[in-house]
MITI-134919 format. One line per field, with one value per residue (C-alpha): residue number from 1; residue in three letters; y, z, x. Coordinates in steps of 0.001 Angstrom, whole numbers, padded with zeros to 6 digits, always signed. Example, Ala and Ser with C-alpha at 12.3 -4.5 7.8 and 13.67 -1.06 7.14 Angstrom:
# MITI-134919
k (1|2)
r (ALA|SER)
py (-004500|-001060)
pz (+007800|+007140)
px (+012300|+013670)
# end
This chain:
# MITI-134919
k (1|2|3|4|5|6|7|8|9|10|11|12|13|14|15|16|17|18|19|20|21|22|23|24|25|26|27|28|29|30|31|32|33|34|35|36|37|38|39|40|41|42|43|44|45|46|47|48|49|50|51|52|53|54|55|56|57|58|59|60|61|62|63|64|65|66|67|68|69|70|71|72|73|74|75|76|77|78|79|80|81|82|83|84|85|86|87|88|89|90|91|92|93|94|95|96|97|98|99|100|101|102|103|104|105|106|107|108|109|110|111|112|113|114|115|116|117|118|119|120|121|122|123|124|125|126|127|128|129|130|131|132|133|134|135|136|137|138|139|140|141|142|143|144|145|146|147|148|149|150|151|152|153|154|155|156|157|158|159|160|161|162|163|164|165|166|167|168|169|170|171|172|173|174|175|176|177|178|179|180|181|182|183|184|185|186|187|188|189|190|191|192|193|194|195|196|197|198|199|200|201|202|203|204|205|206|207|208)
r (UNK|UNK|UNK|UNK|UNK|UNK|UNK|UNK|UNK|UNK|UNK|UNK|UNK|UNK|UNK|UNK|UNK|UNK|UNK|UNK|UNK|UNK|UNK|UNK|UNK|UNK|UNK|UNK|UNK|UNK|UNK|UNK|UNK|UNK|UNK|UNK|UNK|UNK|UNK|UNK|UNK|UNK|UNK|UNK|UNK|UNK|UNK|UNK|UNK|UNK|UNK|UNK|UNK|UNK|UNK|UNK|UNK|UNK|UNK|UNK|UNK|UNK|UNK|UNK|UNK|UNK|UNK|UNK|UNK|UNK|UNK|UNK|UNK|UNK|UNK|UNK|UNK|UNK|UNK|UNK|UNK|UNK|UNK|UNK|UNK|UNK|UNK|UNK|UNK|UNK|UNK|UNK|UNK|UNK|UNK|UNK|UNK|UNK|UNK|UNK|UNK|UNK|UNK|UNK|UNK|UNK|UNK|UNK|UNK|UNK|UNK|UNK|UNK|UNK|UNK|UNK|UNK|UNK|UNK|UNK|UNK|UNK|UNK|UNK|UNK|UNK|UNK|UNK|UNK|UNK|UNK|UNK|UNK|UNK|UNK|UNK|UNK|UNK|UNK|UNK|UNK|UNK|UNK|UNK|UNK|UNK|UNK|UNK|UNK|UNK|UNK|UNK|UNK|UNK|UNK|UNK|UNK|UNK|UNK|UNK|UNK|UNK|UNK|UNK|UNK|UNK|UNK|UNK|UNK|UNK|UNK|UNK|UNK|UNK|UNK|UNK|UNK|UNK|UNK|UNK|UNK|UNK|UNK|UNK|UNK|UNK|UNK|UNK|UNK|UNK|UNK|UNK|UNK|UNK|UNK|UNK|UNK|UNK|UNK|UNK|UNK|UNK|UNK|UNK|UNK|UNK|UNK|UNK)
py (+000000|+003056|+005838|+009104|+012048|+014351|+017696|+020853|+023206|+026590|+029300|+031955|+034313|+034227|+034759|+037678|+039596|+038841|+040362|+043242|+043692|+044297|+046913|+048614|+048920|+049354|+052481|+054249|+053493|+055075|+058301|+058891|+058255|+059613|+061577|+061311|+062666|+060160|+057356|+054591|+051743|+050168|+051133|+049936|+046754|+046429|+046886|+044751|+041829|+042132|+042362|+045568|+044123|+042821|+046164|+047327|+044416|+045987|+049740|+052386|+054405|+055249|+057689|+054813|+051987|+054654|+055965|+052536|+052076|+054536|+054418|+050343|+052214|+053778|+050932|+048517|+051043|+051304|+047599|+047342|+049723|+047750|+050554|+050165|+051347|+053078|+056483|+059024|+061964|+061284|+062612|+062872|+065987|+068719|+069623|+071691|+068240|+066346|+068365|+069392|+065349|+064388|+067245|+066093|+062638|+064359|+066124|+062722|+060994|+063930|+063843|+060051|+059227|+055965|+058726|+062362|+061630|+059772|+062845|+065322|+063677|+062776|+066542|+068606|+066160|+066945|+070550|+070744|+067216|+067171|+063942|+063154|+066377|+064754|+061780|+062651|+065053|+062000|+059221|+060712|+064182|+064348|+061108|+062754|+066244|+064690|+063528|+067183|+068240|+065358|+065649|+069614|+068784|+066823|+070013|+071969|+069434|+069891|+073501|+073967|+075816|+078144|+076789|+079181|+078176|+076184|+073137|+072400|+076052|+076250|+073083|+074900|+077660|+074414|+072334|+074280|+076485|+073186|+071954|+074655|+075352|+071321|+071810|+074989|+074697|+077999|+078033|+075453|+072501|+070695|+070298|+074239|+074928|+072493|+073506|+076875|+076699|+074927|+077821|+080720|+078837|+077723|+081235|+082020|+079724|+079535|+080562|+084102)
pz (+000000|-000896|+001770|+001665|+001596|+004191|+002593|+002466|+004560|+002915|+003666|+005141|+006459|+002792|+001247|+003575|+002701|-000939|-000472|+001611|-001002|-003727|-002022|-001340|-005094|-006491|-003540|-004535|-008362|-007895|-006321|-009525|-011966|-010638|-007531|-004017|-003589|-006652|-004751|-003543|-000680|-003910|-006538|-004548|-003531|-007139|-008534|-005857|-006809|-003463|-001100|-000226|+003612|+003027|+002869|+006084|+008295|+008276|+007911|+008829|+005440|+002255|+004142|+006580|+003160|+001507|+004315|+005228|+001388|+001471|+004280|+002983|-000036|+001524|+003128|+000176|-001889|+001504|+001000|-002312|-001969|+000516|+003228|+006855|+007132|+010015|+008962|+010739|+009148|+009058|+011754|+009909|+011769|+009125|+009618|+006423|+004131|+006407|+005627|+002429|+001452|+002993|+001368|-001978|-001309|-000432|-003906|-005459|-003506|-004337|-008172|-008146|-009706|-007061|-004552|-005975|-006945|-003398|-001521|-002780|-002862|+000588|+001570|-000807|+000835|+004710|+004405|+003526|+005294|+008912|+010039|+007600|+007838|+011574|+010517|+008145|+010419|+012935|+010749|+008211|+008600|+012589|+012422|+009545|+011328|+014108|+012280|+011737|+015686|+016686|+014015|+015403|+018960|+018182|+016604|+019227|+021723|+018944|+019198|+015830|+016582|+019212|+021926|+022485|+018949|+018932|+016648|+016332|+014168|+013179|+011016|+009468|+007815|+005045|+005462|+004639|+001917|+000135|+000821|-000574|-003829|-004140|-003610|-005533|-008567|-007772|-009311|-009766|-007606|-007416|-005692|-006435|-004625|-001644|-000925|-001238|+001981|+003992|+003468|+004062|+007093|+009064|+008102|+010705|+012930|+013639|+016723|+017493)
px (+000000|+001881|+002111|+000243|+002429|+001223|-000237|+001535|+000990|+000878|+003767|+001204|+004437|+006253|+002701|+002054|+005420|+004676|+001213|+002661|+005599|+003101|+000854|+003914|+004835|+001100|+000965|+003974|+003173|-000254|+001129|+003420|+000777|-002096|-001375|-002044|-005789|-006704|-004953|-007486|-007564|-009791|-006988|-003886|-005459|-006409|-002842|-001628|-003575|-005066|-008787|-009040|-009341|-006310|-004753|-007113|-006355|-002466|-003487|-005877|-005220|-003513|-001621|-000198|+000354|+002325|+004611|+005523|+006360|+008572|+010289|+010803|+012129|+014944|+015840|+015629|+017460|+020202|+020175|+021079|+023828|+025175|+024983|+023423|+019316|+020300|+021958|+024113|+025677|+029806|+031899|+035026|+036060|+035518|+031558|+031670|+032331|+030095|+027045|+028245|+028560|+025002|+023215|+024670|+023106|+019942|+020136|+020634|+017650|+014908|+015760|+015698|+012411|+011786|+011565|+010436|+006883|+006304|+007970|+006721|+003265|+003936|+004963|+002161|-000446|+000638|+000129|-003363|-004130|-003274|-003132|-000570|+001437|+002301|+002623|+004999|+006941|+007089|+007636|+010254|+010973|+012344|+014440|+016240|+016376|+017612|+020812|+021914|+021343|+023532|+025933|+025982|+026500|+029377|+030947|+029784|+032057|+034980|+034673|+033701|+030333|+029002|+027977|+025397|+023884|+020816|+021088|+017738|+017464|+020934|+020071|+017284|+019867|+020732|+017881|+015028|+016250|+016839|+013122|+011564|+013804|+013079|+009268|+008791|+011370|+012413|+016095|+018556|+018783|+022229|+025730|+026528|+023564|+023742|+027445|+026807|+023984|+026454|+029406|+027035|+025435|+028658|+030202|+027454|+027956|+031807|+033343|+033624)
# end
């Protein structure tokens, strides 16, 4: 009597990532084609090959599927660089090539089509939408603000800055001139540009 081979059971954690993988794409695919107020629970699940409860039994909203896409972009495209998902700005002892090197990478990241439609879909959205303005200040923009304070304390230990200077503004002086020439397309937006904040900001901020 030959012997039954016992059935398989199915993979249900390798069949949730590939479900979760593909909402993930369809969600940031949506936002670049259409745009974010045109972006649907019904369309992403569609795209995805997915029930729409599928999507709901992991989120509460588009807004949540596609910042956790794109935060799992950055670290998929950290992965495939081969560089560590969790990011500090380089302490190599010279603060003007350390911020002058991470804003270049910035540049590179916000004209890389994978990212630009998401982010600036992502920052357009959160001022006229409240819930996800926070969300995104929590979930994205503060983490990577919070690499500039530190990286500006440590100069501030070194000597290299005031120590009566606020980081938390201070930061703003490169930071948010970049944002908004990025976001408005108000001149041109490159390594010129990016180097040039950083000189004109630390001139302001070295010791007296």
């Amino acid at each position: 009597m030959a012997t039954q081979k016992p059935a398989q059971v199915p993979d249900v954690t390798r069949r949730s990532a590939r479900s979760r993988r593909a909402i993930y794409d369809a969600a940031l695919a949506l936002v670049a084609e259409v745009g974010y107020p045109r972006t649907t629970i019904e369309g992403i699940a569609a795209r995805a090959g997915v029930g729409k409860q599928t999507i709901y039994r992991w989120w509460s909203s588009k807004a949540d599927v596609l910042l956790e896409a794109f935060l799992d972009l950055g670290e998929q495209a950290a992965q495939a660089a081969g560089q560590q998902t969790t990011y500090a700005i380089p302490d190599t002892g010279d603060l003007a090539a350390d911020l002058k090197a991470v804003l270049r990478a910035t540049v590179d990241e916000l004209t890389d089509p994978r990212f630009e439609a998401p982010s600036r879909a992502l920052a357009a959205e959160g001022v006229v939408n409240e819930q996800l303005g926070r969300e995104f200040v929590t979930k994205l923009l503060e983490p990577s603000l919070q690499l500039y304070v530190d990286r500006l304390r440590a100069a501030q230990d070194a000597g290299q800055v005031r120590a009566d200077v606020d980081p938390r503004i201070a930061l703003e002086l490169f930071v948010s001139p970049l944002a908004q020439r990025w976001l408005q397309r108000t001149g041109p937006f490159g390594y010129d540009y990016t180097d040039t904040l950083v000189d004109y900001a630390l001139y302001g901020l070295a010791p007296r």
